[in-house]
C-alpha positions in Angstrom: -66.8 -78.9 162.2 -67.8 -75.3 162.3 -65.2 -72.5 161.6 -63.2 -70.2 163.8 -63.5 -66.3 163.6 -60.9 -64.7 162.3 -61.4 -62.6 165.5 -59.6 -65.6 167.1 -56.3 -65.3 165.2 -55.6 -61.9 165.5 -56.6 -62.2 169.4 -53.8 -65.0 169.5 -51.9 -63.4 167.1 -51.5 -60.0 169.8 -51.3 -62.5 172.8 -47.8 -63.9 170.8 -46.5 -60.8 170.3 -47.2 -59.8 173.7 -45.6 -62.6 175.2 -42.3 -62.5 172.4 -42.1 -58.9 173.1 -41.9 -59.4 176.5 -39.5 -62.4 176.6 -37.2 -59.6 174.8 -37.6 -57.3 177.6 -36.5 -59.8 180.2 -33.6 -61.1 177.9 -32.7 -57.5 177.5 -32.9 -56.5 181.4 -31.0 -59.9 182.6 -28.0 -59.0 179.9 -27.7 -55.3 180.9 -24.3 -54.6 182.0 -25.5 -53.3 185.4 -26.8 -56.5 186.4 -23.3 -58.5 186.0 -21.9 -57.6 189.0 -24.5 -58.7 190.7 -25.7 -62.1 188.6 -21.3 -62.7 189.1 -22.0 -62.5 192.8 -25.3 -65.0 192.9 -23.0 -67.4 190.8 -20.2 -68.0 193.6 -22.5 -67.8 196.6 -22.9 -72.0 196.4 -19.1 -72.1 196.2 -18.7 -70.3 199.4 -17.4 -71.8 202.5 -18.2 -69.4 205.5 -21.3 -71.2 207.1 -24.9 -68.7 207.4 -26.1 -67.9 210.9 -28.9 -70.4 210.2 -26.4 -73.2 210.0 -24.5 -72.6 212.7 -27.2 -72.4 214.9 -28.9 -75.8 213.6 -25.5 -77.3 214.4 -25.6 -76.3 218.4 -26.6 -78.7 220.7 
């Protein structure tokens, strides 16, 4: 078995933090208050009843 280089862990060690760090910056963004208007919106938009232009026009003969 021959032994990793310690080069190794601190390479994976800066690729963790760059992913946790940025999984904090997403979590962060998606939570800001600006964005609940809009994420409030995108939640009642399956609930809606008014069909899209697509579907009436599928629906013509």
């Amino acid at each position: 078995m021959t032994p990793v280089s310690p080069v190794w862990g601190h390479v994976a060690g800066a690729i963790i933090l760059l992913m946790m760090v940025t999984f904090i910056g997403i979590w962060i963004w998606a939570w800001h208050k600006q964005h609940k208007r809009t994420f409030n919106r995108m939640a009642r938009l399956p609930m809606e009843d008014e069909p899209t232009d697509a579907e009436t026009k599928e629906d013509r003969p």
